[in-house]
C-alpha positions as CSV (number, residue, x, y, z in Angstrom):
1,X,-24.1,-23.4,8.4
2,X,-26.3,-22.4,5.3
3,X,-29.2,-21.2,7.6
4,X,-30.1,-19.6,11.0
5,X,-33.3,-18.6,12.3
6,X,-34.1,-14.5,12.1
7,X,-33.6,-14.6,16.4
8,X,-30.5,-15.5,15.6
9,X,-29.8,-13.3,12.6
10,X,-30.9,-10.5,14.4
11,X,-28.4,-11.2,17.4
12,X,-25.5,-11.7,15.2
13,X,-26.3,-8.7,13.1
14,X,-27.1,-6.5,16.9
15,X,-23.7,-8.1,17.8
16,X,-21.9,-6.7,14.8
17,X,-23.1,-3.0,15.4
18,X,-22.1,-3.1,18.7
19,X,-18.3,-4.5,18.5
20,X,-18.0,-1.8,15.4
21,X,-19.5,1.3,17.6
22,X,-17.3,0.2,20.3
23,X,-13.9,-1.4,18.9
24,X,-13.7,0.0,15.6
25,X,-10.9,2.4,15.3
26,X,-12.3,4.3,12.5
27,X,-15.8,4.0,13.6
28,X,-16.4,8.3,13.9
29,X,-14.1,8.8,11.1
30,X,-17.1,7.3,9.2
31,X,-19.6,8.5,11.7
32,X,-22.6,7.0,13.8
33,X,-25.1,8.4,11.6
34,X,-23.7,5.6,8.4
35,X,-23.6,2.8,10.9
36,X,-26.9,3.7,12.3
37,X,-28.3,3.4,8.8
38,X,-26.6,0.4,7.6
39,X,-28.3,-1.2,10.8
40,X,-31.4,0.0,10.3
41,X,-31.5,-1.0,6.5
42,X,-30.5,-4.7,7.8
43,X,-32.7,-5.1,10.6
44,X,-35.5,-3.8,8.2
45,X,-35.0,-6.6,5.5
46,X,-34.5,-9.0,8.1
47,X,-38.6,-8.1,9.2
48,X,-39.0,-8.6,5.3
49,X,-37.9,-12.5,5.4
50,X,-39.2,-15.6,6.1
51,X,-38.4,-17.6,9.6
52,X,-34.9,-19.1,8.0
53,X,-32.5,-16.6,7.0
54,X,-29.8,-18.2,4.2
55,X,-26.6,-16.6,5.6
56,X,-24.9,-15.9,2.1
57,X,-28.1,-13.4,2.1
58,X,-27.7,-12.1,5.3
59,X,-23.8,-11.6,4.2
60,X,-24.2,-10.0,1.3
61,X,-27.1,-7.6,3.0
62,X,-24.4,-6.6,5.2
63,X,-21.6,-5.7,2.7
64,X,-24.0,-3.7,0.8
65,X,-25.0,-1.8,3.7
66,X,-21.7,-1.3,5.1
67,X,-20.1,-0.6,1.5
68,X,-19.2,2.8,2.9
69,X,-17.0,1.3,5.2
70,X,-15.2,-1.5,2.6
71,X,-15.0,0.4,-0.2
72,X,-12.3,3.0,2.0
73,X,-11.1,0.4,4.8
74,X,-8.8,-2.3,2.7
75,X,-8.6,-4.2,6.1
76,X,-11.9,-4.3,6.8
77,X,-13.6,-7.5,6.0
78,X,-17.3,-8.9,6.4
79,X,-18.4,-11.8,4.7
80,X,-15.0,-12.2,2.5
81,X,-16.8,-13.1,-1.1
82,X,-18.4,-10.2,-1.3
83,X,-15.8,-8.2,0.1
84,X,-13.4,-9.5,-3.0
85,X,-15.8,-8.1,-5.0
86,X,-16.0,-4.8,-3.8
87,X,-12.5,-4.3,-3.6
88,X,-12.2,-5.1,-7.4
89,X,-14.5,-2.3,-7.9
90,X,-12.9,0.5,-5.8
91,X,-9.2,-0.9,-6.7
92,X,-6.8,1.5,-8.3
93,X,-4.0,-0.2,-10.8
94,X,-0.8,1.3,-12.5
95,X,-0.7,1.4,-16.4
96,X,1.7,2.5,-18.8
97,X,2.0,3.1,-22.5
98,X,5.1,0.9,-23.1
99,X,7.6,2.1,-25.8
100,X,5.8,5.7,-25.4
101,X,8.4,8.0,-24.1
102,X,8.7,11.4,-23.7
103,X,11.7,14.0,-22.9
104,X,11.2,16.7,-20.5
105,X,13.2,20.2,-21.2
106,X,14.2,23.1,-18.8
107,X,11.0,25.1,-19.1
108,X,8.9,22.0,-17.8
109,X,7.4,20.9,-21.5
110,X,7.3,17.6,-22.7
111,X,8.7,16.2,-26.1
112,X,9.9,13.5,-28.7
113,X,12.2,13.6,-31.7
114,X,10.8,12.1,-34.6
115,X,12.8,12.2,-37.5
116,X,14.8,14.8,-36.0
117,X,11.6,17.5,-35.2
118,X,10.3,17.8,-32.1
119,X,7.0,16.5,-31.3
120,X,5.8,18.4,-28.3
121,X,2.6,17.1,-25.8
122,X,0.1,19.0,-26.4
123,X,-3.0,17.2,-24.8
124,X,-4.3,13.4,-23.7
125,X,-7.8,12.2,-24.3
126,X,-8.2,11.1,-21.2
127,X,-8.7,13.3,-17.8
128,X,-7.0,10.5,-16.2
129,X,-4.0,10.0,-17.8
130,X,-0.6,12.0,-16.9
131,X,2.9,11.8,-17.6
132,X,4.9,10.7,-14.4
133,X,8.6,9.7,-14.4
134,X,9.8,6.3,-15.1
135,X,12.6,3.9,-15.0
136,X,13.7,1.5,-17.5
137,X,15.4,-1.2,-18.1
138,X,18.2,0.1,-19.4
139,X,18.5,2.7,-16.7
140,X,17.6,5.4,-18.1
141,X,14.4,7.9,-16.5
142,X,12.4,9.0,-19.2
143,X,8.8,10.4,-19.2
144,X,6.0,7.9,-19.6
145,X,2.1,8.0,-20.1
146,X,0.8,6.9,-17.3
147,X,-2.8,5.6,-16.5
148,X,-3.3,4.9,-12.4
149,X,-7.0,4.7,-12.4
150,X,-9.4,2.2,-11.8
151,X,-9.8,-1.2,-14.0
152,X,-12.8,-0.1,-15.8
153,X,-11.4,3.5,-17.3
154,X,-8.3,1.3,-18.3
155,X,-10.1,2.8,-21.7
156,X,-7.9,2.8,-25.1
157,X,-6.4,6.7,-25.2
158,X,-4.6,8.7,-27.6
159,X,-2.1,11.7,-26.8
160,X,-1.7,15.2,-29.6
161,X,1.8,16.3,-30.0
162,X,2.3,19.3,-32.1
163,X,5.8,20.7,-33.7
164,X,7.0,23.9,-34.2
165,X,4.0,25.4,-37.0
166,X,1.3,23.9,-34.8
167,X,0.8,20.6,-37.0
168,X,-0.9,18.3,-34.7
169,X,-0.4,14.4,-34.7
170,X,-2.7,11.9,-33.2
171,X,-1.0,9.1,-31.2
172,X,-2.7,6.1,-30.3
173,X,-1.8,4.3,-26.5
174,X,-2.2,1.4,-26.1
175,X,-2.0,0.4,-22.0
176,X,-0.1,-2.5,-20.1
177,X,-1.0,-3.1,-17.1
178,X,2.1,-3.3,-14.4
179,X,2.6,-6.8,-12.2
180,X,3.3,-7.0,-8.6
181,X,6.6,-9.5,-8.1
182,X,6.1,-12.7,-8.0
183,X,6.8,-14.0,-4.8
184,X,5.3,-16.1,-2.0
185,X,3.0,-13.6,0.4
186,X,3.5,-13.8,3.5
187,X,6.8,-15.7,4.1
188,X,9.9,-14.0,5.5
189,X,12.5,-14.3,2.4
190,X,15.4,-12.5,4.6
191,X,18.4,-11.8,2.4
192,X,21.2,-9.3,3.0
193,X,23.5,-9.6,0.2
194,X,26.6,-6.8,0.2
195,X,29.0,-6.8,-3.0
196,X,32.0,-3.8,-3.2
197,X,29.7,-1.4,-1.4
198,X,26.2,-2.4,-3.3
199,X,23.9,-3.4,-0.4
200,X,20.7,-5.4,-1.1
201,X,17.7,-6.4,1.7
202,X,14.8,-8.0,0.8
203,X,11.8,-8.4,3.2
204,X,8.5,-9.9,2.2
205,X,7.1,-9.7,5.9
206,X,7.1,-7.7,9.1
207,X,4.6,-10.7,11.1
208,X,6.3,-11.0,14.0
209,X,4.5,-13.9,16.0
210,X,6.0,-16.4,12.7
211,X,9.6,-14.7,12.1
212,X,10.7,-12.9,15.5
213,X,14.2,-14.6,15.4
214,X,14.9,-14.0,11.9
215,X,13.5,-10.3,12.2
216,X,15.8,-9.4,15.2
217,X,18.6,-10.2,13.2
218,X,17.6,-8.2,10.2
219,X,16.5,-5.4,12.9
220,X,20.3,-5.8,14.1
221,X,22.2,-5.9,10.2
222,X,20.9,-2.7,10.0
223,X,24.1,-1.2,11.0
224,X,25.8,-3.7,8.2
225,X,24.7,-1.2,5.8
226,X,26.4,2.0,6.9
227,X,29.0,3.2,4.7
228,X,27.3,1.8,1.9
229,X,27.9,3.4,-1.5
230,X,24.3,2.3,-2.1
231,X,21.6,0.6,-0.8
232,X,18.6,-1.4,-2.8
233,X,16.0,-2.3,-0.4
234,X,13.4,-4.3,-1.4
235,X,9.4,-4.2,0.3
236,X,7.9,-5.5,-2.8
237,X,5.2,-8.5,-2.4
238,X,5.9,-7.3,1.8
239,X,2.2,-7.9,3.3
240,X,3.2,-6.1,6.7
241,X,3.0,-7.3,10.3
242,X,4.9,-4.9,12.8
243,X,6.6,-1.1,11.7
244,X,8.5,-1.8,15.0
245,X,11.1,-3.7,13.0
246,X,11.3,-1.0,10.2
247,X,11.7,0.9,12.8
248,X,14.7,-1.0,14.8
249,X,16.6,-1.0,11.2
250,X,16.5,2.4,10.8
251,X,18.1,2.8,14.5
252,X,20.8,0.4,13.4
253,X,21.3,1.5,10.8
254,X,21.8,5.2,11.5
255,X,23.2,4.0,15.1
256,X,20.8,5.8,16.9
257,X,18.3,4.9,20.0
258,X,16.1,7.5,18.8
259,X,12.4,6.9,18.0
260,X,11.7,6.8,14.4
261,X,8.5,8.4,13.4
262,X,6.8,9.6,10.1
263,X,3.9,13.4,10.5
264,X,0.5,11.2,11.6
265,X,-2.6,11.9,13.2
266,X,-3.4,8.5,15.5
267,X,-6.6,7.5,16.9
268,X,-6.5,4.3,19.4
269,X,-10.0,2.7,20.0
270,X,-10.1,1.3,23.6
271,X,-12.2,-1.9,23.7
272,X,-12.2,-5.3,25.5
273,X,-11.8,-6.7,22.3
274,X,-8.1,-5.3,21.4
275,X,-7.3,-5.6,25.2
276,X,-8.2,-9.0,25.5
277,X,-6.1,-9.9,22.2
278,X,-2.5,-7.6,23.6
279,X,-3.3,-8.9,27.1
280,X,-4.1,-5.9,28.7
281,X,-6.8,-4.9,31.4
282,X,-9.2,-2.4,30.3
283,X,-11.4,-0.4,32.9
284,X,-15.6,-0.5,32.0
285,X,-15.7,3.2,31.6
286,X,-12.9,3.3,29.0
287,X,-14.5,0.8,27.2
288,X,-16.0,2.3,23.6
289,X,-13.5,5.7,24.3
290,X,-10.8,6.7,21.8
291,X,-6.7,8.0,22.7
292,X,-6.1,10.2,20.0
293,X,-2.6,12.2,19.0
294,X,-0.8,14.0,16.6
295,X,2.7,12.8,16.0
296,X,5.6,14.9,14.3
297,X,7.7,13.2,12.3
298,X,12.0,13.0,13.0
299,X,14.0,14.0,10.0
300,X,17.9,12.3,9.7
301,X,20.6,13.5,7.7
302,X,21.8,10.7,5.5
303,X,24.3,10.4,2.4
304,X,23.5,6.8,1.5
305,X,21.3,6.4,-1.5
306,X,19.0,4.1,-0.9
307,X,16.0,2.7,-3.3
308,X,13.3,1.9,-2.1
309,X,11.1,-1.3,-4.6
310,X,7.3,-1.0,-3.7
311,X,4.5,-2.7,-5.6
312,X,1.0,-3.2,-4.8
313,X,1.7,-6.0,-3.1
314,X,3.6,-3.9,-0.3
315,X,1.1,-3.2,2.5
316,X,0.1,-1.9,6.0
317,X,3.7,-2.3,7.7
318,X,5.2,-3.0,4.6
319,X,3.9,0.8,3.6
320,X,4.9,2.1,6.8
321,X,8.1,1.4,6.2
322,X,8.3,3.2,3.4
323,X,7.0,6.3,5.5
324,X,9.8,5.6,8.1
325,X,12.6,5.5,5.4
326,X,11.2,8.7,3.8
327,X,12.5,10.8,7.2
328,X,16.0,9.7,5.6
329,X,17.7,12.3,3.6
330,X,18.7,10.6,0.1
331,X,15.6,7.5,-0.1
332,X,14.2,7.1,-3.5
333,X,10.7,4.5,-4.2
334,X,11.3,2.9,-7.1
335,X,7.6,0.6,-8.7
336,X,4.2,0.6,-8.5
337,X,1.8,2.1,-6.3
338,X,1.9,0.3,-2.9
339,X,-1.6,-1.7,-1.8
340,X,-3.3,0.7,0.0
341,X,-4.1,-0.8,3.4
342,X,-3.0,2.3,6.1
343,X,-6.3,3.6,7.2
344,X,-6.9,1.5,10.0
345,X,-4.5,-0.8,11.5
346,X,-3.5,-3.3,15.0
347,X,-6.4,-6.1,13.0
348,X,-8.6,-7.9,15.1
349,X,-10.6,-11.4,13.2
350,X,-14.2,-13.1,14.7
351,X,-16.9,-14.5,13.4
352,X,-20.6,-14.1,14.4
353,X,-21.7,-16.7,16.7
354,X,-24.5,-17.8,14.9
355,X,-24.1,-17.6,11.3
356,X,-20.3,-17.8,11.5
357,X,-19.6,-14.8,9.7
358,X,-16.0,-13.8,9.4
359,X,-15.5,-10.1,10.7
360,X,-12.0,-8.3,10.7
361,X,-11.2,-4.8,11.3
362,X,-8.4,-2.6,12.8
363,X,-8.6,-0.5,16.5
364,X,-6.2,2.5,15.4
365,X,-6.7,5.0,13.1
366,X,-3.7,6.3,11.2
367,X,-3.6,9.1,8.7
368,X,-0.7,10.2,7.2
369,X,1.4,13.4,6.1
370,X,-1.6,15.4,5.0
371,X,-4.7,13.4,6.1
372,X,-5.3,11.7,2.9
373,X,-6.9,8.7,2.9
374,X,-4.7,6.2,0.5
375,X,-7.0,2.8,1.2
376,X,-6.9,0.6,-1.9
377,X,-4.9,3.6,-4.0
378,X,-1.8,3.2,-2.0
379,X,1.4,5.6,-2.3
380,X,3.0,6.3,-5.7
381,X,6.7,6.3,-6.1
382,X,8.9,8.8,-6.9
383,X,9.7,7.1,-10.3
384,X,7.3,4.8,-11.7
385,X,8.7,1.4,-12.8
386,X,6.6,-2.1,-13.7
387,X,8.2,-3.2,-10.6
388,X,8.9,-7.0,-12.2
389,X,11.5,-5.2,-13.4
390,X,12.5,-2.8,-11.0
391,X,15.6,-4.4,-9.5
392,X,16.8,-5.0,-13.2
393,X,16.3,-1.4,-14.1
394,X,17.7,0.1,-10.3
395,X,21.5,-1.9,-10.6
396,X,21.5,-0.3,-14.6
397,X,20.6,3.0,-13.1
398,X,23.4,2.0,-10.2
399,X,26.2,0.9,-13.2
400,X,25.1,3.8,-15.8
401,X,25.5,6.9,-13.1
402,X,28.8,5.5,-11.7
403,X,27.3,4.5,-8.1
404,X,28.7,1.2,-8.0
405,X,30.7,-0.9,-10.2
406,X,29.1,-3.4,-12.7
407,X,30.3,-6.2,-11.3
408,X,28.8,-5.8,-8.2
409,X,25.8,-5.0,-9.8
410,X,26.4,-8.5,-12.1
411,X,27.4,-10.2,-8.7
412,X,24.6,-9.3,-6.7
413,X,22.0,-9.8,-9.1
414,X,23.4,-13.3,-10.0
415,X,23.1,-14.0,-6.2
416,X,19.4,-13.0,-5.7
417,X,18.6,-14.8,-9.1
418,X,19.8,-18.2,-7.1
């Protein structure tokens, strides 16, 4: 429908307010007083039109006065075009200097032989650039310029070293931006491949409605994975679904029945909109009312290594997997930045009656270890690598430090290739 008449506009737009102030799970994490605004400012210029109200107008009205909400909520969606567009804006993305290395010594400072001085950092023209860790290829960790900043101060930098007498040089960086894998979204792509004590698992998807058999037996191979000499598993491109089965693997693998949780605060909005989608009764006076808790995370002793391949691809579930595998001892993310969709989870989709407006938002609040809010910056790894190249540069790191053999490393790369 292109057009609706203001009644109606006004109904869809009183609707809206209404399911947010009572279902939205993040709803006074924002605060009444912003949604109270952004209501006002739409009813206002709804006075200001004529009788037929073009709903691309209305949807775009609505995004920009609710831009508070989309530019920190990554599930939040109203009026998807629009929404696209804001998220480009507010989007941070992983760059790095390629062929731009530095060494780091024992008192902290960082460094490059040229010619056989030393070149050490001395300052970056950029605020925003730093030096992180980073894996390559070859399996070595080096020290890399890194740039994780939005698109638009993705500007050209340049890095002073200075050697021993203080003589500066001027280095120009030129920045690549990294790539998520390339992999189909959404689908399961199960694999468990084990080679002379290298274990790989591979999981683009925690949706449980689509995959439940296929999930209950990775939950399950969980345990195939003890006594490991190391394990590679894979979230990259995983869009989420359930942490339950994250969770389940965890217990299997570490043969335990105990809970695994990750340090959260956790906010559940009651409303006869998620009770009506998990089939549960709801009593009138609950309805609009928030369960909040703090929960303290488990910690397991474990001598397995295990690497963890993230890119910002890896989201909601897929991210709170990595959380759950952090309370192991020994877990190392390998990639990119993950997505950035954690603030609000347990998604609920509508549209508006009238104008047939698509609407989507979480009930629960989550915010992890210390509160932060990581929505469309996601979690950095604990060594940066483009991550199209991570599982190349993790089985060289595997080979080069003696963990496992190279030819299981040859084997089980030659197997995921197929």
């Amino acid at each position: 429908m292109e057009t609706v008449s203001k009644e109606q506009a006004q109904s869809d737009v009183s609707l809206l307010f209404r399911t947010l102030q009572s279902a939205y799970g993040a709803y006074e994490y924002f605060g009444q007083e912003k949604f109270d605004a952004a209501e006002d400012a739409v009813t206002q210029w709804l006075s200001s039109q004529d009788d037929e109200i073009k709903v691309s107008a209305l949807g775009e009205k609505l995004q920009e006065s609710l831009a508070f909400m989309l530019a920190h909520d990554a599930h939040a969606m109203i009026y998807e075009p629009a929404t696209e567009e804001i998220e480009a804006q507010v989007r941070y993305e992983y760059f790095f200097a390629d062929n731009f290395y530095f060494s780091k010594d024992v008192n902290g400072s960082y460094y490059m032989m040229n010619d056989g001085e030393r070149w050490t950092l001395s300052s970056f023209s950029d605020e925003h650039v730093s030096v992180q860790p980073t894996l390559l290829q070859d399996g070595r960790i080096v020290y890399q310029p890194t740039l994780f900043a939005l698109r638009k101060d993705a500007v050209q930098s340049s890095v002073t070293l200075k050697n021993s007498s203080g003589k500066a040089k001027i280095y120009r960086l030129d920045w690549t931006e990294s790539q998520p894998l390339d992999v189909d979204l959404g689908t399961l792509d199960y694999r468990l491949i084990q080679e002379d004590g290298l274990t790989y698992v591979s999981l683009r998807s925690f949706v449980s409605s689509t995959y439940d058999n296929m999930l209950a037996r990775y939950a399950r191979e969980g345990a195939k994975a003890r006594g490991s000499k190391a394990v590679i598993y894979d979230l990259r491109g995983n869009v989420g679904g359930s942490d339950s089965w994250p969770r389940k693997w965890i217990q299997s693998f570490l043969g335990t029945q105990n809970s695994i949780e990750t340090s959260m605060l956790y906010a559940q909005k009651n409303s006869a909109l998620f009770a009506a989608e998990n089939s549960e009764s709801l009593l009138p006076e609950d309805e609009g009312t928030c369960f909040a808790r703090e929960v303290h995370g488990t910690w397991y002793e474990n001598d397995i290594p295990i690497i963890v391949l993230v890119d910002d691809h890896c989201g909601s579930s897929g991210e709170g997997a990595v959380q759950l595998l952090k309370t192991l001892d020994n877990v190392l993310v390998v990639g990119s930045n993950t997505a950035g969709y954690q603030l609000c989870g347990n998604i609920s989709t509508f549209t508006l009656p009238y104008t047939g407006i698509g609407v989507r938002f979480g009930s629960t609040l989550f915010l992890y270890g210390d509160g932060e809010n990581v929505d469309h910056r996601g979690y950095a790894p604990d060594v940066w690598c483009d991550p199209q190249d991570a599982l190349a540069s993790v089985l060289a790191l595997l080979k080069e430090q003696g963990v496992v053999s190279a030819d299981a490393c040859e084997t089980v790369r030659e197997k995921i290739v197929k």
